[in-house]
N, CA, C and O atoms as a MOPAC input file, in Angstrom:
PM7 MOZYME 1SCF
protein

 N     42.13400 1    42.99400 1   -31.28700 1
 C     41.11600 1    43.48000 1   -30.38500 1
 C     39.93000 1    44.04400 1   -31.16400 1
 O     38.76400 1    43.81700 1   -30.84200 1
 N     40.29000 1    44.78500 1   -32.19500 1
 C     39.35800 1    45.53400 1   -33.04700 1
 C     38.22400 1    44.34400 1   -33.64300 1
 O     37.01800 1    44.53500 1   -33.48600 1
 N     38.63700 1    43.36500 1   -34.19500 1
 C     38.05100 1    42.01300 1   -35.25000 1
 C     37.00600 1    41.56900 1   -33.62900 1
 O     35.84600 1    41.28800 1   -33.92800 1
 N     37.26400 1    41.50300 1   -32.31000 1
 C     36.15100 1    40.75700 1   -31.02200 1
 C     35.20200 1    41.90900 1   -31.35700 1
 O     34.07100 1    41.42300 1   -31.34700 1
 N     35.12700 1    43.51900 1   -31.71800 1
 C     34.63600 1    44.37200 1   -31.40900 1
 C     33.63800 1    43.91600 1   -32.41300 1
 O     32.47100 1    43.64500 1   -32.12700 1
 N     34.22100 1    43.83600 1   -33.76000 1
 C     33.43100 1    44.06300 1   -34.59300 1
 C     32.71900 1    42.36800 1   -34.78900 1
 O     31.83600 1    42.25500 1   -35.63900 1
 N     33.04900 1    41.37700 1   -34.15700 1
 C     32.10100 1    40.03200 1   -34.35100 1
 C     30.76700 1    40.07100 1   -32.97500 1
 O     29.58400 1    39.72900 1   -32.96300 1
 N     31.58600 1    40.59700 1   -32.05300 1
 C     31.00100 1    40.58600 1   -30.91600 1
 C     29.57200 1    41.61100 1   -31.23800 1
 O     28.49700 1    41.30900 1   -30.72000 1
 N     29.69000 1    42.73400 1   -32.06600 1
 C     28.10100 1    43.54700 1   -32.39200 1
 C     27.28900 1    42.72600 1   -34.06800 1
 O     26.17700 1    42.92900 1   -34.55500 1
 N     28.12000 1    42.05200 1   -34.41500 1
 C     27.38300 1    41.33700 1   -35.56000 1
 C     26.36900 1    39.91200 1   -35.42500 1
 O     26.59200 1    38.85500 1   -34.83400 1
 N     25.60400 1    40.19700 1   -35.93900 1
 C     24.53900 1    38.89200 1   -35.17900 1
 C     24.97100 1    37.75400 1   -36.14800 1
 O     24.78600 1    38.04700 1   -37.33000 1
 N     25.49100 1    36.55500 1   -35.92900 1
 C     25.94400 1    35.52000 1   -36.65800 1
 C     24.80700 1    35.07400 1   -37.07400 1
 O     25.07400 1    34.28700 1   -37.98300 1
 N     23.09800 1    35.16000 1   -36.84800 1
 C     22.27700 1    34.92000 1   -38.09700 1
 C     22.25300 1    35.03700 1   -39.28400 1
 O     21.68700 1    34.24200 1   -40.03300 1
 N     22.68000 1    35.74300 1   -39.53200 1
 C     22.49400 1    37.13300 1   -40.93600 1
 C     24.34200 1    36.77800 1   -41.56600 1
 O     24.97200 1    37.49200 1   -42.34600 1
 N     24.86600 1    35.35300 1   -40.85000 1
 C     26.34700 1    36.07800 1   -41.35800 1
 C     26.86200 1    35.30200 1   -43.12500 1
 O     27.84400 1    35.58600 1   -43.81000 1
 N     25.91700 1    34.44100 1   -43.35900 1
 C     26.00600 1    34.07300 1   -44.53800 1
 C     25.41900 1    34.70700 1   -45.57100 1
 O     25.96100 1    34.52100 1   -46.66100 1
 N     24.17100 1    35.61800 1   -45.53700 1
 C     23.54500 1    36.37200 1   -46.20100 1
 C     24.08200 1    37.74600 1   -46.31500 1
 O     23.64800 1    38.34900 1   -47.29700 1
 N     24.82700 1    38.33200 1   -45.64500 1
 C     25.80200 1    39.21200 1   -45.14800 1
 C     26.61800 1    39.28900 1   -46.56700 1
 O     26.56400 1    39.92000 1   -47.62200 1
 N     27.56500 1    38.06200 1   -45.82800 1
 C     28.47400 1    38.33200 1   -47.33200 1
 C     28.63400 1    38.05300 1   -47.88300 1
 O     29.78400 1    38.11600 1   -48.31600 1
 N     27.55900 1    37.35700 1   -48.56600 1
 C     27.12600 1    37.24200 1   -50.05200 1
 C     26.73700 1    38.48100 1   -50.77600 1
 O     27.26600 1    38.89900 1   -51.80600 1
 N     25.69700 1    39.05200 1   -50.08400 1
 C     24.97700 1    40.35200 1   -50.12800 1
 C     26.21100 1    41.24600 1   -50.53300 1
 O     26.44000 1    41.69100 1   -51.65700 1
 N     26.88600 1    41.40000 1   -49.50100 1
 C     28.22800 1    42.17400 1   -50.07300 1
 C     28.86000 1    42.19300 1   -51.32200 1
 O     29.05400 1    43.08000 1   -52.15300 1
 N     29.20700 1    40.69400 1   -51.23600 1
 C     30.04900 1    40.69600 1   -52.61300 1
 C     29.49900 1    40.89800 1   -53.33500 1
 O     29.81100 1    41.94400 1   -53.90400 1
 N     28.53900 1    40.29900 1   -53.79300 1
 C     27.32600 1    40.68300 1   -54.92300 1
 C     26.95400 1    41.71400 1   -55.10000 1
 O     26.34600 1    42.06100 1   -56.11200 1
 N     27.25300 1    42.46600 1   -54.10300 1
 C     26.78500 1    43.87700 1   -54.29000 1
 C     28.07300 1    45.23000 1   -54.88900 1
 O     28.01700 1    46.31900 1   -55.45900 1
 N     29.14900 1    44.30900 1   -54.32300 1
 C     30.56000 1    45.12500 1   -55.00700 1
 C     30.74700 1    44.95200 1   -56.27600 1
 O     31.22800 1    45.88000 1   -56.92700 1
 N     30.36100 1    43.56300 1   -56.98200 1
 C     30.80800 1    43.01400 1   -57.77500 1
 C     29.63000 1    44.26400 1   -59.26700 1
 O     29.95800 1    45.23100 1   -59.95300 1
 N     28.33100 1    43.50000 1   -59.11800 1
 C     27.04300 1    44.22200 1   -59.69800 1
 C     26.81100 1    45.80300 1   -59.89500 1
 O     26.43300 1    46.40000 1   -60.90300 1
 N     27.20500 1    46.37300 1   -58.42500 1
 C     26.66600 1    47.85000 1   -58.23200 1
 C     27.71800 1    48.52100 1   -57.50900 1
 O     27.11500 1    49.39000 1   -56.87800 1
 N     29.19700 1    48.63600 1   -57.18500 1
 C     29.54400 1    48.99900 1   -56.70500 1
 C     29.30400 1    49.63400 1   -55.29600 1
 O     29.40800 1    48.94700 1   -54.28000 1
 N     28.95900 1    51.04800 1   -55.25600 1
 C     28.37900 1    51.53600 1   -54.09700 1
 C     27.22300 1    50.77600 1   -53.53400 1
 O     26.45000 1    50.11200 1   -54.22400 1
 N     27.15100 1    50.91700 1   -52.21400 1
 C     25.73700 1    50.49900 1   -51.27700 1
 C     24.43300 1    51.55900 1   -52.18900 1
 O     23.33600 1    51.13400 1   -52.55100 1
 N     24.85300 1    52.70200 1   -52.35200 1
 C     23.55400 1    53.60400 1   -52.90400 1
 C     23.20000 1    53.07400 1   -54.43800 1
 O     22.09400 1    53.21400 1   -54.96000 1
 N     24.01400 1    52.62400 1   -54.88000 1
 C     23.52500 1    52.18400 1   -55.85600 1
 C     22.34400 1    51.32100 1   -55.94500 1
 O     21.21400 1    51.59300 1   -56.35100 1
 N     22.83500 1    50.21100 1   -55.47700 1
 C     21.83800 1    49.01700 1   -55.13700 1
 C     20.63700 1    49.45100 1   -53.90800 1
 O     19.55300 1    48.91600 1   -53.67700 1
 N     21.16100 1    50.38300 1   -53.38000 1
 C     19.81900 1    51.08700 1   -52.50000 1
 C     18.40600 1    51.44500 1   -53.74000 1
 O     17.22700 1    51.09500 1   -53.68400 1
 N     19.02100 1    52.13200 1   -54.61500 1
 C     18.38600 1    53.08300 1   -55.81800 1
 C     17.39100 1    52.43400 1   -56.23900 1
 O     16.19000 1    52.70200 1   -56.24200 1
 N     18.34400 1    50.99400 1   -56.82700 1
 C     17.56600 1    50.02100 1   -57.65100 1
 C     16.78000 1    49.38100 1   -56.57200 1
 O     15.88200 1    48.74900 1   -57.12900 1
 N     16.68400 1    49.22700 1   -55.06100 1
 C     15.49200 1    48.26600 1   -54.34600 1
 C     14.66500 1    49.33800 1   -53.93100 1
 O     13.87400 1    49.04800 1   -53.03400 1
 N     14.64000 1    50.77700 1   -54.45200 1
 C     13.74300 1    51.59700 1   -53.47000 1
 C     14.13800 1    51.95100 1   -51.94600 1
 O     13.34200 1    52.43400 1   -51.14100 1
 N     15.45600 1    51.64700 1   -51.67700 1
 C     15.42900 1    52.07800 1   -49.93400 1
 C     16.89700 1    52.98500 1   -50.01400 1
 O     17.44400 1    53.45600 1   -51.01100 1
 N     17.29600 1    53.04000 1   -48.63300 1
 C     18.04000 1    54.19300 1   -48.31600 1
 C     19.65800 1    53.25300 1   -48.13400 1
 O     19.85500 1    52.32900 1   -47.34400 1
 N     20.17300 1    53.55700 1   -48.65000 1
 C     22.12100 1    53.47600 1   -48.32300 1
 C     21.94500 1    52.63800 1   -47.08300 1
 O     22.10600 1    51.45200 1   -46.79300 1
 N     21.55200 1    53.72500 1   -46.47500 1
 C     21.44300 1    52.76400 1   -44.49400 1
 C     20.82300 1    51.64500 1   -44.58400 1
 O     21.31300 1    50.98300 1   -43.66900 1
 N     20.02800 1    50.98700 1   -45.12300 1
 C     19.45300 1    50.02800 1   -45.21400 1
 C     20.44600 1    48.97100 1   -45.39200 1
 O     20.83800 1    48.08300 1   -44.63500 1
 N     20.88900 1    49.44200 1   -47.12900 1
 C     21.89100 1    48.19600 1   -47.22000 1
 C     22.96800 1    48.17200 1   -46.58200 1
 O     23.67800 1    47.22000 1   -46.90700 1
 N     23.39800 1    48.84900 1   -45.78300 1
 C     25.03900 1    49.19400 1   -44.92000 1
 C     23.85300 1    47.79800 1   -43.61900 1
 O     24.23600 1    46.68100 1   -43.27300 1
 N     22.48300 1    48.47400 1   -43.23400 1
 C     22.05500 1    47.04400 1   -42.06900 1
 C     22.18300 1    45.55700 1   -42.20900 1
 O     22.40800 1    44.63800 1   -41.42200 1
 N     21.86400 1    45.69400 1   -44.01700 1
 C     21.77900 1    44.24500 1   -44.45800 1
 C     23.09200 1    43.38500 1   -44.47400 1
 O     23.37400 1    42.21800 1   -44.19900 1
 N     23.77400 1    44.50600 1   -44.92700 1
 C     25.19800 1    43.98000 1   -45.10100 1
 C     26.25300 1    43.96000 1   -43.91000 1
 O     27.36100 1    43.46100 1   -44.11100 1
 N     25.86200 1    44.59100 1   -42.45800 1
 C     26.54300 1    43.99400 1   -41.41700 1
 C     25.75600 1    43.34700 1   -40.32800 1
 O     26.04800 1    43.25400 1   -39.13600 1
 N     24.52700 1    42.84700 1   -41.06800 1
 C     24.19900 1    41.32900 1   -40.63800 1
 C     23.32700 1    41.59700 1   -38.90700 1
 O     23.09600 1    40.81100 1   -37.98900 1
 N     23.03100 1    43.14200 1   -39.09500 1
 C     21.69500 1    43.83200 1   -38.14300 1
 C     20.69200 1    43.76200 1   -38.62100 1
 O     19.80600 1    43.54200 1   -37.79600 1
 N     20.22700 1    43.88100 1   -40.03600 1
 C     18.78700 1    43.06900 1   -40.52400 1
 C     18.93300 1    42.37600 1   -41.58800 1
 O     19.96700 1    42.16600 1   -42.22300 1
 N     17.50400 1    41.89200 1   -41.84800 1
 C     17.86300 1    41.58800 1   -43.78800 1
 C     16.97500 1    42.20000 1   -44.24200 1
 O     16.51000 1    43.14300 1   -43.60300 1
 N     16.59200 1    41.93000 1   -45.18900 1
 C     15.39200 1    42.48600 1   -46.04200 1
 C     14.25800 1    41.79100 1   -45.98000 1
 O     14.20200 1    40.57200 1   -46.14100 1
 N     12.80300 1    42.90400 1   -45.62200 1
 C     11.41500 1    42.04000 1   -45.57700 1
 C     10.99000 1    41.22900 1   -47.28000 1
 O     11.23600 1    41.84300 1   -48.31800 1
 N     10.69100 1    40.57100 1   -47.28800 1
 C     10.41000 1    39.95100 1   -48.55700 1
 C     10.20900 1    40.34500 1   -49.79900 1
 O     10.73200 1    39.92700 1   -50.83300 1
 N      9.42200 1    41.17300 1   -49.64200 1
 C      9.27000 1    42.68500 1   -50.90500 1
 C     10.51200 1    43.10700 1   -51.41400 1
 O     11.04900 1    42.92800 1   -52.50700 1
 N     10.83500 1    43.67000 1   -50.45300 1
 C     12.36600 1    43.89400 1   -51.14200 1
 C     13.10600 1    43.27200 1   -51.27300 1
 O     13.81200 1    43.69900 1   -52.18700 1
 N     13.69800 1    41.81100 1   -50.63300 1
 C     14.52000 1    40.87800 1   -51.27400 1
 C     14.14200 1    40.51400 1   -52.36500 1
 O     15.06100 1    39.93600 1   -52.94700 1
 N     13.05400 1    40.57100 1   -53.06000 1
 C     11.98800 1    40.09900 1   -54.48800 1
 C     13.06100 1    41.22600 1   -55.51800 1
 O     13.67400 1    40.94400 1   -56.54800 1
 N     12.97700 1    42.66600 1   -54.70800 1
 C     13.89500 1    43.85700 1   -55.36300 1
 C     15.37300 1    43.83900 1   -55.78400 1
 O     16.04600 1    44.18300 1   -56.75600 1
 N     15.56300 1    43.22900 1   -54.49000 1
 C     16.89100 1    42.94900 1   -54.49900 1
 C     17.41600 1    41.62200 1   -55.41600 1
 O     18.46600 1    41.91300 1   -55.98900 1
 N     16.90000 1    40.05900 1   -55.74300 1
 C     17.17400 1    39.21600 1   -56.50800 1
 C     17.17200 1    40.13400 1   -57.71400 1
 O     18.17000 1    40.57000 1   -58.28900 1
 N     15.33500 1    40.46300 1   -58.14100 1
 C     15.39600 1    40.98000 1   -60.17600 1
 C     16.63400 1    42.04200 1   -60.03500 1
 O     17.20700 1    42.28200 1   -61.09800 1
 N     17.08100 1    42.65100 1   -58.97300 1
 C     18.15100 1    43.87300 1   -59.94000 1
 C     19.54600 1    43.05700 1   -59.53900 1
 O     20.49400 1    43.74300 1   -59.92000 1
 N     19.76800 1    42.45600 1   -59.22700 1
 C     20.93100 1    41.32900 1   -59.09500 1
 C     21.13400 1    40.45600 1   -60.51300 1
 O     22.10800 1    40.16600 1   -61.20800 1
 N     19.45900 1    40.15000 1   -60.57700 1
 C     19.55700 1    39.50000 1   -61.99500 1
 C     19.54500 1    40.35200 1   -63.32200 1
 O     19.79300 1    39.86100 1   -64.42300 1
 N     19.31200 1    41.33500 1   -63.16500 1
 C     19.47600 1    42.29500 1   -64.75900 1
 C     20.60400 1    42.95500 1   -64.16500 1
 O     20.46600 1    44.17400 1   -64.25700 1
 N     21.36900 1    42.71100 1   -63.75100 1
 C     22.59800 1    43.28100 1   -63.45000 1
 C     23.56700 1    41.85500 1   -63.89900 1
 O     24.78400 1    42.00800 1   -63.78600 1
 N     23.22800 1    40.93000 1   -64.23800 1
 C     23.76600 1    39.62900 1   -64.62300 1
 C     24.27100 1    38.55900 1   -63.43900 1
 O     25.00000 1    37.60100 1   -63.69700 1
 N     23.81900 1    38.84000 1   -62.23800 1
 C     24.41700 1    37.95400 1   -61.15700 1
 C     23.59100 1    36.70200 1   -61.90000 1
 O     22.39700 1    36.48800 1   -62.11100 1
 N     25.18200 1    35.78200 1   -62.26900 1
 C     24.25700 1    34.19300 1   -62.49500 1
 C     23.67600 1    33.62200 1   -60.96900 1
 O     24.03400 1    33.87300 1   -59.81800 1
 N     22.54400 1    32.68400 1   -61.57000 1
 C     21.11400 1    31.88500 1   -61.19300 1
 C     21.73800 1    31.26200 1   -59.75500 1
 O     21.26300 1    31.58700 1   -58.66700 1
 N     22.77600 1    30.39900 1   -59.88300 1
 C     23.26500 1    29.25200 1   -58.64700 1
 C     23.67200 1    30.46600 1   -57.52800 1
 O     23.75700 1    30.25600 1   -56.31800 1
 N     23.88500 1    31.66900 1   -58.12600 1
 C     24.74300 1    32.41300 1   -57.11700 1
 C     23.32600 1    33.49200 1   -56.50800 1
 O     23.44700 1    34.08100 1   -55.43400 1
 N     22.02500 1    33.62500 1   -57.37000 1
 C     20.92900 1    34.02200 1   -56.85000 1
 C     20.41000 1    33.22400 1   -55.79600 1
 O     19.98000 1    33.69600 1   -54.74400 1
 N     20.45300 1    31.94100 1   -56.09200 1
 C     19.54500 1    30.99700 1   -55.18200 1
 C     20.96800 1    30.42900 1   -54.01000 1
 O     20.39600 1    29.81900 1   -53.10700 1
 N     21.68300 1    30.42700 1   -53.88400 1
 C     22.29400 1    30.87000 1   -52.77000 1
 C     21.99900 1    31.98200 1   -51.89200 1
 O     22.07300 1    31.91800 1   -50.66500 1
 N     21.58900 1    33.22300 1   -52.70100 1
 C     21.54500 1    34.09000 1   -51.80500 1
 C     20.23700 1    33.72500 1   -51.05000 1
 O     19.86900 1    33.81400 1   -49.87900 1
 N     19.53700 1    33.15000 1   -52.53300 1
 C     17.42400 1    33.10400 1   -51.38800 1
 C     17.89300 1    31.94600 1   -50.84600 1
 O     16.80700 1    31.37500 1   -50.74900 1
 N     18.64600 1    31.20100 1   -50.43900 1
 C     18.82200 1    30.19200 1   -49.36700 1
 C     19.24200 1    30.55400 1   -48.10400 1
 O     18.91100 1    29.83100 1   -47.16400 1
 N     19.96000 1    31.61000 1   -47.89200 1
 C     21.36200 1    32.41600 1   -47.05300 1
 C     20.04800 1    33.08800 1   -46.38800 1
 O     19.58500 1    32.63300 1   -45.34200 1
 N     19.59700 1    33.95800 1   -46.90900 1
 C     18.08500 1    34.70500 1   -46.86600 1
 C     17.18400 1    34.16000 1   -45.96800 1
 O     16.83600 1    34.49100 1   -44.83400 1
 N     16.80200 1    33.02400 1   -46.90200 1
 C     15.63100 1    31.97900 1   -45.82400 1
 C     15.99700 1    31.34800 1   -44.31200 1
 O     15.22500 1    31.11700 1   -43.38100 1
 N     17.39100 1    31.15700 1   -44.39500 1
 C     17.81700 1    30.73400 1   -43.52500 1
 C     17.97800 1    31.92200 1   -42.24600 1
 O     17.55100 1    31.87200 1   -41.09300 1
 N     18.53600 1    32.67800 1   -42.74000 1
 C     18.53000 1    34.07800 1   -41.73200 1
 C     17.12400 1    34.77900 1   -41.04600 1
 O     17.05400 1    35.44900 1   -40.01500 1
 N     16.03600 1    34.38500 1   -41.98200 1
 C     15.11200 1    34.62200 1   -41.72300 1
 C     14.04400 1    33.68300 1   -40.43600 1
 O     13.42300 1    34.31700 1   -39.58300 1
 N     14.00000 1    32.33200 1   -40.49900 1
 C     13.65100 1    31.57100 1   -40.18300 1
 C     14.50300 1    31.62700 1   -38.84400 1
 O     13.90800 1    31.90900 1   -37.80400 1
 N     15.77000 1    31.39100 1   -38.82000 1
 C     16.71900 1    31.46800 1   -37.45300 1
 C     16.40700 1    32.90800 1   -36.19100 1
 O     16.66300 1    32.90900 1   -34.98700 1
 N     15.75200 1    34.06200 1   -37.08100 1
 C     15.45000 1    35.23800 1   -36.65500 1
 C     14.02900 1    35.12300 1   -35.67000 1
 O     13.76500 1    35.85300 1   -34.71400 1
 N     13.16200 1    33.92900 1   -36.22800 1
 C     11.89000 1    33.90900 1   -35.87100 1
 C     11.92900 1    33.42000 1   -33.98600 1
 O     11.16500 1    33.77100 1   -33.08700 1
 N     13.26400 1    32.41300 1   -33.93900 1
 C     13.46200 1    31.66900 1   -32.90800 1
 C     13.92600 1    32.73100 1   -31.36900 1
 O     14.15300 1    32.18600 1   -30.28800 1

């Protein structure tokens, strides 16, 4: 019952960029504040990004790739994410 609760408030736009974002983000920076630190925004932000209620305006996904990448996230697994990204974005416009 709990798993309808929690798909039923998640917007399936955002759900590939979601959890990528996640993992990448456990893997790189552990905490959400961490990776908050390094893009300039607040914990809450990335807790939105990461259950797929927003994404990031462009500026800061720009923030979010370079500290992904000096954090060593390899290239195929960056441009997945700016694909996951674009796509969430574009589907959002509709």
């Amino acid at each position: 019952m709990m798993d309808r609760q929690l798909s039923s408030t998640r917007d399936p736009i955002f759900r590939d960029f979601d959890v990528l974002l996640k993992g990448m983000r456990r893997q790189f920076f552990g905490k959400q504040i961490a990776l908050a630190y390094v893009t300039g925004c607040t914990d809450a932000a990335v807790s939105y990004w990461e259950s797929g209620k927003r994404a990031p305006d462009p500026r800061r996904f720009s923030l979010l790739v370079a500290a992904l990448a000096d954090a060593g996230a390899p290239a195929p697994d960056l441009q997945h994410l700016r694909h996951a990204w674009e796509r969430a974005k574009v589907r959002s416009l509709r």
